[in-house]
Every structure is written in structure tokens, then in C-alpha cells.
N, C-alpha and C positions, 0 to 999 in steps of 0.2 A: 421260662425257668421251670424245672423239674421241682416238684416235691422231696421233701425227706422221705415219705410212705414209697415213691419209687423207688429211689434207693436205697431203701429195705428191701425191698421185695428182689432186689437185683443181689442184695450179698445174702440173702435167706435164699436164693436161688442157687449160687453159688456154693454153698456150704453143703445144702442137699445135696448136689453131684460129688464135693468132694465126701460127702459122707459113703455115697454110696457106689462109685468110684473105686477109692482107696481104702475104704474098710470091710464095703461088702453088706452095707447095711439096704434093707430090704425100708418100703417107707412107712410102713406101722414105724419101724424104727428111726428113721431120717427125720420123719415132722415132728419128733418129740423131744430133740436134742435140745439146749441152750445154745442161744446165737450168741455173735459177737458181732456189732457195727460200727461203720467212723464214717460220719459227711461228713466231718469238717478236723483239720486239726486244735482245731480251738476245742470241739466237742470232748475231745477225748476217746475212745476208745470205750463205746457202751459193751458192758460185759454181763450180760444173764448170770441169774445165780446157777450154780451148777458148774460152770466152768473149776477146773482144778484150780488151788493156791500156788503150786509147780506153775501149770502155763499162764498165771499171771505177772509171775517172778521171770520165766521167762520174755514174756511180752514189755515188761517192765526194761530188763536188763538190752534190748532190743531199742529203747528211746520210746517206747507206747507210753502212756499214760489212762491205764484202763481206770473206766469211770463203772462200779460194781453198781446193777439197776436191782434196787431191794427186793428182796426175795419173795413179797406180794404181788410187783410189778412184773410185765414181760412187753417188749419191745413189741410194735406195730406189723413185724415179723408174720408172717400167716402161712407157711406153707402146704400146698398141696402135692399130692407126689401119686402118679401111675407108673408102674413099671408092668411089661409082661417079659417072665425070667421060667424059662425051663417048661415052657406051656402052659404056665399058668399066668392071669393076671392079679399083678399086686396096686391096692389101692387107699391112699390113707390120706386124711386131713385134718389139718392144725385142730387141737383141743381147746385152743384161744377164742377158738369161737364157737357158737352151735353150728351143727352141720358135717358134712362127713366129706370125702376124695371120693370122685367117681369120673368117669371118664363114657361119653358115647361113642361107642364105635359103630363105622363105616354099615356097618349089617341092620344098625338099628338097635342091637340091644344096649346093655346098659352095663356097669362095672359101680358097684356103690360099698367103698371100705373093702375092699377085697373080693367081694361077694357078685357073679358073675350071674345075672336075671337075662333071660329069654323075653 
């Protein structure tokens, strides 16, 4: 049996591409958003604060029953995100936790929050 922390990490995963996909969001920007997740329909529909009142009214009118995770809390959600876009590399990691997105490349150097070390 899978964990709930998997699939997190599998719709925090998903969200980021369609963040950055379909709006164009670079991932300083993507691992900063509010998530949304559902294992189970019993669960409900975990909704971060930050999410609009519009797409809960929507999600609602759709048969969801979003469950709002108080606006101290944030879901087990972590994302990391490398992109390299237009000859640069971009690099960013969740604020939920200490520590930062970095990526090794092939050469040996190193890619930490954006910042491209020799």
C-alpha cells in the first residue's frame, strides 16, 4: 500500500507542470502556489488557503466537496522545481521546508535556487 505523502507528491507534481505548462510560470513561481488534493472521496477535496472563493464555487458546483486546510496549516505537498528556459537555468524549492531546489549536472557543477556555481 502507497502512502497519502506519495500521493501528494504525485498531484504537487502534477500541478507544477500544469502551472508551468499552461500559464508559463517559471518555478520561483510554481513551488509557491496553493495546492489542491483528494486520496480518497471520503477525504474531500483538501484546498490550501489561497485558492480563489470563484474556483471553490466552481469545484463545488462540479460534485467536489472541498475541505478549506486552515490558513496556518499547509498540506505535506514539497515541491522542487529545475527548469533550464532560454539558456538559463531556473531552480526553486518548497518554503515549507528549510533548504532550497538545486539540481547536479552531468559536468559536476551544481544549480542551487537559481544560482548556477562552477
Amino acid at each position: 500500500m502507497l502512502s497519502g505523502r506519495l500521493y501528494r507528491i504525485i498531484t504537487g507534481t502534477l500541478q507544477g507542470i500544469v502551472n508551468a505548462v499552461d500559464f508559463g510560470m517559471l518555478p520561483e513561481q510554481l513551488v509557491r502556489q496553493p495546492y489542491i488534493n483528494c486520496l480518497t472521496r471520503d477525504q474531500g477535496l483538501e484546498v490550501e488557503f489561497g485558492i480563489s472563493g470563484d474556483t471553490l464555487r466552481l469545484l463545488e458546483q462540479m460534485g467536489h466537496r472541498p475541505v478549506l486546510v486552515p490558513v496556518d496549516k499547509a498540506m505535506s505537498t514539497m515541491l522542487n522545481s529545475v527548469m533550464y528556459v532560454d539558456g538559463e537555468y531556473h531552480a526553486a524549492g518548497t518554503q515549507r521546508v528549510d533548504g532550497c531546489g538545486g539540481a547536479l549536472l552531468s559536468t559536476g557543477h551544481i544549480i542551487l535556487d537559481g544560482i548556477y556555481q562552477e
